[in-house]
Rosetta silent file (secondary structure, phi, psi, omega in degrees, C-alpha in Angstrom):
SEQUENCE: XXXXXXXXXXXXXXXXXXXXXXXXXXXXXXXXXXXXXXXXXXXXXXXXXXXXXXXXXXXXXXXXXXXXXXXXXXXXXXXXXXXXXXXXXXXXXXXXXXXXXXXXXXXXXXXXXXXXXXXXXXXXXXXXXXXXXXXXXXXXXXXXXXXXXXXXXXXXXXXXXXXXXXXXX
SCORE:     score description
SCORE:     0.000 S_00000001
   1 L     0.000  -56.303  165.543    0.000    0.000    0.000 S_00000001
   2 H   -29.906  -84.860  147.902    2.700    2.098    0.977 S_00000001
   3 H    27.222  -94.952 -167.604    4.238    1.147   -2.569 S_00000001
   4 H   -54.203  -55.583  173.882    1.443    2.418   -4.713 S_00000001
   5 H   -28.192  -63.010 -161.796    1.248    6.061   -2.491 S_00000001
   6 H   -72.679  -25.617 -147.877    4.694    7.109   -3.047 S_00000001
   7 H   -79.298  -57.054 -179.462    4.135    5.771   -7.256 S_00000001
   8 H   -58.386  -17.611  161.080    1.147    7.863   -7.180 S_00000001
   9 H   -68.005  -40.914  154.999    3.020   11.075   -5.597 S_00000001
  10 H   -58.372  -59.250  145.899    5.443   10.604   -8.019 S_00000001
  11 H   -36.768  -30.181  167.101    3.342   10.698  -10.758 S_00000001
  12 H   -59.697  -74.343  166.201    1.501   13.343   -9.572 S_00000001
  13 H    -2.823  -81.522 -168.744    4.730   15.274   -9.685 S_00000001
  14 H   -49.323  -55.798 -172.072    5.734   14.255  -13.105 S_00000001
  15 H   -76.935  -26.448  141.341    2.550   15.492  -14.608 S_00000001
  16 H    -4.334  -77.800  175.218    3.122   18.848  -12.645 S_00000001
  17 H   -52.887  -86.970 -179.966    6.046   19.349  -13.968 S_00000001
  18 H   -42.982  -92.076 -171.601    5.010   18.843  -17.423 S_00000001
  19 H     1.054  -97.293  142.224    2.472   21.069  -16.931 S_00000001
  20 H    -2.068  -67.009 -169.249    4.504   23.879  -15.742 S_00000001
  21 H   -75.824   -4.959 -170.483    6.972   23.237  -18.708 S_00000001
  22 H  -103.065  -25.437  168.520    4.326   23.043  -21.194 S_00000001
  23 H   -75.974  -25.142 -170.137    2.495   26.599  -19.862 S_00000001
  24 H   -88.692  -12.907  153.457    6.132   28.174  -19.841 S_00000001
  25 H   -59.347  -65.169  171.811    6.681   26.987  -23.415 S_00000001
  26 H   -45.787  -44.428 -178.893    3.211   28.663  -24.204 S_00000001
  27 H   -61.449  -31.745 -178.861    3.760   31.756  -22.556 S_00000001
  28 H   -89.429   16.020  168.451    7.084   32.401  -24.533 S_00000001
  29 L   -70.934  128.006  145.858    5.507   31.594  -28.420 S_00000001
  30 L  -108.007  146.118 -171.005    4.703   34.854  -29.642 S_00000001
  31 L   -87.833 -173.940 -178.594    2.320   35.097  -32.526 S_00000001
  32 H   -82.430  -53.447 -151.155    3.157   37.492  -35.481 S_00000001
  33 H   -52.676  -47.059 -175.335    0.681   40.259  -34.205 S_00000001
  34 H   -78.114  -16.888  156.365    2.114   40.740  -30.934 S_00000001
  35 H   -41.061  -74.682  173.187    5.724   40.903  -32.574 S_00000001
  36 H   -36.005   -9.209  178.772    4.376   43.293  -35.069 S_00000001
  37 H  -118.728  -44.114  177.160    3.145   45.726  -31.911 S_00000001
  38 H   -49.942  -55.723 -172.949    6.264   44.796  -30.152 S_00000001
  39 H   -60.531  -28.297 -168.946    8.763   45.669  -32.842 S_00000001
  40 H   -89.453   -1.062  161.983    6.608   48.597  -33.908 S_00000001
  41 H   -68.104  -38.277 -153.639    7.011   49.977  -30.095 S_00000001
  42 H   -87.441  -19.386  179.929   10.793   49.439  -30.429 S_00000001
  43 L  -125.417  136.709  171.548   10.916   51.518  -34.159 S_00000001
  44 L  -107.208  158.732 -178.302   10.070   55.216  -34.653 S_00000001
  45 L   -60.108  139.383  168.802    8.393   56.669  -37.690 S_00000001
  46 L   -80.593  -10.902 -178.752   10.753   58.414  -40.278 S_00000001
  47 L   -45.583  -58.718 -169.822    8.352   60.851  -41.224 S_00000001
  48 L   152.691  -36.923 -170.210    9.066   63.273  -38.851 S_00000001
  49 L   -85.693   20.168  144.496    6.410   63.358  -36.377 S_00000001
  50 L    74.891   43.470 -169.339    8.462   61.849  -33.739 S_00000001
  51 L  -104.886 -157.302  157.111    5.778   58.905  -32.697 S_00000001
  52 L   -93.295  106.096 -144.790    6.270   55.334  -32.803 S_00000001
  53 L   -53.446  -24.056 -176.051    5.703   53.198  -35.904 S_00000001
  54 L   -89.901   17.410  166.634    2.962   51.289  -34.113 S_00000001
  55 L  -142.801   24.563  166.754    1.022   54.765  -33.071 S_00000001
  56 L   -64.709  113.958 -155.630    2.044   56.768  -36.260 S_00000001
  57 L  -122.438  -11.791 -163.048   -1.764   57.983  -36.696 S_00000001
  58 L   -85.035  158.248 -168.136   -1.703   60.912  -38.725 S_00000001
  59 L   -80.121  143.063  157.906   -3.660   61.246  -42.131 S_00000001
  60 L    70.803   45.503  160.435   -1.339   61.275  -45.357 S_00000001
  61 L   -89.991  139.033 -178.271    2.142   59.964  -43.771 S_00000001
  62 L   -75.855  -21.285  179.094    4.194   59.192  -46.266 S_00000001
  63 L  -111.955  -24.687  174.118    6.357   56.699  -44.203 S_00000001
  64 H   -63.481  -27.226  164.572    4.300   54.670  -42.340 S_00000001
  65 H   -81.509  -28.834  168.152    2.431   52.536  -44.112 S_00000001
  66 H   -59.467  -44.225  174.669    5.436   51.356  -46.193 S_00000001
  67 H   -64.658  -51.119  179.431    7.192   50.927  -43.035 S_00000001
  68 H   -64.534  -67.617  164.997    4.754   48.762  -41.590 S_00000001
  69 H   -35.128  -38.084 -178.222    4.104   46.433  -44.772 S_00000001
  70 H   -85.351  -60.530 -178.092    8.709   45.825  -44.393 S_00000001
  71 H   -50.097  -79.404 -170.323    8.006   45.174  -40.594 S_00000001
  72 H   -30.100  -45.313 -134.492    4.911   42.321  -41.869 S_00000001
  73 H   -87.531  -38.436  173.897    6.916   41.053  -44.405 S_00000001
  74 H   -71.069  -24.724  171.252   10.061   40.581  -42.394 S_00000001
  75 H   -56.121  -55.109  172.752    7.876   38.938  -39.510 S_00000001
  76 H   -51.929  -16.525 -159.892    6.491   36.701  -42.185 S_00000001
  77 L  -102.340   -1.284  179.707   10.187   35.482  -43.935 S_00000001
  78 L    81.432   30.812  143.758   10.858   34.336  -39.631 S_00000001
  79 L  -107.714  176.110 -147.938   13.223   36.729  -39.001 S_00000001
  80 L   -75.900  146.434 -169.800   14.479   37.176  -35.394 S_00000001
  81 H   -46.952  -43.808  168.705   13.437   40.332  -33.724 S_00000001
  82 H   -29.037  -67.386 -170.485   17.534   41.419  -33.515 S_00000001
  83 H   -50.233  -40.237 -170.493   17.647   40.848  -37.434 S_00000001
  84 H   -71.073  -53.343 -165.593   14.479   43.163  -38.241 S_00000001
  85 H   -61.793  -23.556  174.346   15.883   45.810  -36.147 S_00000001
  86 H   -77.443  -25.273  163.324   18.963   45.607  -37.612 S_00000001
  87 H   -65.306   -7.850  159.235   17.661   45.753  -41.027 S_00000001
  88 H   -64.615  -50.821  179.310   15.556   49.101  -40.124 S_00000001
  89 H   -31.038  -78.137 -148.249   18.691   50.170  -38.444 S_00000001
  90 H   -86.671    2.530  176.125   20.854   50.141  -41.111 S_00000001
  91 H   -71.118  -54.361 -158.880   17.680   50.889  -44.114 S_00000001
  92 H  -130.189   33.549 -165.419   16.991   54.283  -42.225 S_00000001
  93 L    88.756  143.267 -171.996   19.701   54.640  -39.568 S_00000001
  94 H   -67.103  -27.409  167.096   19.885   54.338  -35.693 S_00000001
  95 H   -25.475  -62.975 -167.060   17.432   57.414  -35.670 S_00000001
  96 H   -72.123   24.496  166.360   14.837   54.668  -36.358 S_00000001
  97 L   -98.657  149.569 -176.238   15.100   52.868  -33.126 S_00000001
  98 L  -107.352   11.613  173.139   13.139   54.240  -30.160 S_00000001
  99 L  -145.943  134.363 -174.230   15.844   53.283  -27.947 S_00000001
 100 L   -63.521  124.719 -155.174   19.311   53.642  -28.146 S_00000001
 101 L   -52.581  162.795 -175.392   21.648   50.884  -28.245 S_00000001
 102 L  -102.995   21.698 -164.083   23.489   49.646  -25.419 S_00000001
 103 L  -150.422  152.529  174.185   27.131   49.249  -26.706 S_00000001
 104 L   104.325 -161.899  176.098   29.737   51.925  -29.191 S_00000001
 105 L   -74.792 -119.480 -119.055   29.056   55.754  -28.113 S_00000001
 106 L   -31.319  -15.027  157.854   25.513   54.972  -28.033 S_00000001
 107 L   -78.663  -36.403  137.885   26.001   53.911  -24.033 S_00000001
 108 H    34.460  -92.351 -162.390   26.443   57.419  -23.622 S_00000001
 109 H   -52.769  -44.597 -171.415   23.019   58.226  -24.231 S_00000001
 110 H   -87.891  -41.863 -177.378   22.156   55.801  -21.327 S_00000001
 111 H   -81.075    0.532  178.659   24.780   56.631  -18.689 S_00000001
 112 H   -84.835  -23.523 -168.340   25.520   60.226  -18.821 S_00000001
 113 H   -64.567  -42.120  147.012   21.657   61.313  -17.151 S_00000001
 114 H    -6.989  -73.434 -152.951   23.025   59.048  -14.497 S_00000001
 115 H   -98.679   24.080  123.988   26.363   60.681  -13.844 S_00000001
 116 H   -89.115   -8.153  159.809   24.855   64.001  -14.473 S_00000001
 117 H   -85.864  -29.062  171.324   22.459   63.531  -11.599 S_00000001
 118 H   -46.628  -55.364 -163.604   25.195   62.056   -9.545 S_00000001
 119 H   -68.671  -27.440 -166.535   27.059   65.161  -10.288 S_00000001
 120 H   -87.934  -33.012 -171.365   24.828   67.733   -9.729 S_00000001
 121 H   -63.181  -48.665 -177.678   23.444   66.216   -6.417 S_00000001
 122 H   -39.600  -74.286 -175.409   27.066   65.989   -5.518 S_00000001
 123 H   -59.993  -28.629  157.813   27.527   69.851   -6.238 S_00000001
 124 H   -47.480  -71.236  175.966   24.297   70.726   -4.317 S_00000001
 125 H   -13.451  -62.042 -154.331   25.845   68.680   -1.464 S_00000001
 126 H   -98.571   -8.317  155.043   29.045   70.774   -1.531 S_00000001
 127 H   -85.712  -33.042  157.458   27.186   74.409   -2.339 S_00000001
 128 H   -74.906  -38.915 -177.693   25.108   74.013    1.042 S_00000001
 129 H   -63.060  -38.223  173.522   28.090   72.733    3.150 S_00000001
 130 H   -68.136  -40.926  166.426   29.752   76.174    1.825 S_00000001
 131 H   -74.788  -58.766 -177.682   26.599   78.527    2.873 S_00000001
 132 H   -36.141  -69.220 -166.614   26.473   76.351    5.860 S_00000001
 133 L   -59.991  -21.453  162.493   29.705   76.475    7.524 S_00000001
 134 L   -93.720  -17.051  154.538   29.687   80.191    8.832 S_00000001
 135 H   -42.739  -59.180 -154.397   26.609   80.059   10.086 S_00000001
 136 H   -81.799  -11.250  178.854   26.498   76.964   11.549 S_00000001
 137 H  -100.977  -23.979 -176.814   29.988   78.756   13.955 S_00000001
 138 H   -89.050  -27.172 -157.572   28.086   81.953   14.833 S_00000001
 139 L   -61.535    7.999 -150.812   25.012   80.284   15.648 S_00000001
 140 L   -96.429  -74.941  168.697   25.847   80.008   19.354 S_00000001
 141 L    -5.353   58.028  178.989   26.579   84.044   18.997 S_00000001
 142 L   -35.551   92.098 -158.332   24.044   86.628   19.434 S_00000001
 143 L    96.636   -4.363 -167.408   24.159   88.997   16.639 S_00000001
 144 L   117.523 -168.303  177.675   26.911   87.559   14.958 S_00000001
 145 L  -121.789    8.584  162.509   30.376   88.435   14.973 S_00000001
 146 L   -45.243  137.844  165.598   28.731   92.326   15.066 S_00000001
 147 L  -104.328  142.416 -165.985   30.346   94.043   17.779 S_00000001
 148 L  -110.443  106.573  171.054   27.869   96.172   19.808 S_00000001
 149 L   -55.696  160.410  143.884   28.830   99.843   20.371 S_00000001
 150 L   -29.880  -45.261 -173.245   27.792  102.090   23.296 S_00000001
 151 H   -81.577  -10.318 -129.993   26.095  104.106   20.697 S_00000001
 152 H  -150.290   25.625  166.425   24.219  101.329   18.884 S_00000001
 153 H  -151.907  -23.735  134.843   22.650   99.920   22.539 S_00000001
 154 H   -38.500  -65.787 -115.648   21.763  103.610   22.718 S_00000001
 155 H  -106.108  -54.145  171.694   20.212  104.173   19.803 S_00000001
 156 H   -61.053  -10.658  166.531   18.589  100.783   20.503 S_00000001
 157 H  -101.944  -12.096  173.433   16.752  101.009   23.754 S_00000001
 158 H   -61.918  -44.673 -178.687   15.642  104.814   22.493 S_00000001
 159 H   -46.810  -51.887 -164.297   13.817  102.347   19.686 S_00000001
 160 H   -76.429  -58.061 -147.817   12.512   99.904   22.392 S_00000001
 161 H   -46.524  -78.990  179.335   11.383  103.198   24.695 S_00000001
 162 H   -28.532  -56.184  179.873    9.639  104.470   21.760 S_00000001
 163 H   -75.826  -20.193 -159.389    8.029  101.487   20.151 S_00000001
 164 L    95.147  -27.644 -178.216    7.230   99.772   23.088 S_00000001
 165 L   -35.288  149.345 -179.247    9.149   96.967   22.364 S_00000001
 166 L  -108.617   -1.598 -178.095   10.298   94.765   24.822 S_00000001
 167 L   109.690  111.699  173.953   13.837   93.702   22.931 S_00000001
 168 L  -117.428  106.075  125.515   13.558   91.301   19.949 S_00000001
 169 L  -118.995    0.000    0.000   16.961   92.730   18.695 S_00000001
């Protein structure tokens, strides 16, 4: 009895499994249409109007429909999403990518907003510590590193007599 339990636990398993490898085999097939919306997120229109080939919308473009029929056609001959882009690439230029590449001068484009936010946050950092440090020595001080005259603690309690004031100076 025992026997038969663990066979059936096993079995159980196995057909799990297979499961699980047979929905993650489904989930990665892509059909042509969503390739054709992927790829046409990933390429911008040449026209001009600075969209995306899959949301190029405007009446009378001159590049878009052409573009889109070479995007079908290459989906249809099988080739791999790399290969299409590179043949757009190199048809109408890296312009026609909506993202820049990651390798050449074209990492650039992704790491300098980086190390110009680094930098400037840096230089904020180091532009407060510089208004900051005399301040931050007087603040103990009353007034400052002002010296108080006879006449200027005259002149100042004629003010509080006058005003009423009780001394905010």
């Amino acid at each position: 009895m025992k026997a038969l339990g663990r066979t059936s636990f096993w079995m159980k398993g196995a057909q799990a499994l297979l499961l699980a490898v047979a929905v993650c085999f489904a989930l990665g097939a892509s059909d042509a249409g969503s390739r054709f919306t992927d790829l046409g997120h990933r390429l911008m229109c040449t026209c001009g109007c600075s969209q995306m080939l899959g949301e190029c919308n405007h009446v009378g473009c001159p590049e878009s429909d052409r573009m889109r029929g070479e995007l079908r056609d290459d989906i249809a001959s099988n080739m791999g999403d790399q290969e299409i882009l590179n043949a757009f690439s190199s048809k109408y230029g890296v312009t026609v990518l909506a993202a820049p590449t990651t390798h050449g001068f074209n990492l650039v484009a992704w790491i300098a907003p980086f190390a110009v936010l680094l930098a400037a946050t840096f230089g904020v950092v180091l532009l407060v510590r510089h208004w900051t440090v005399g301040k931050t020595a007087l603040a103990g001080v009353p007034g400052g590193t002002e010296t108080i005259t006879p006449e200027m603690a005259a002149l100042r309690e004629k003010i509080r007599r006058e005003t009423g004031a009780d001394g905010g100076f």
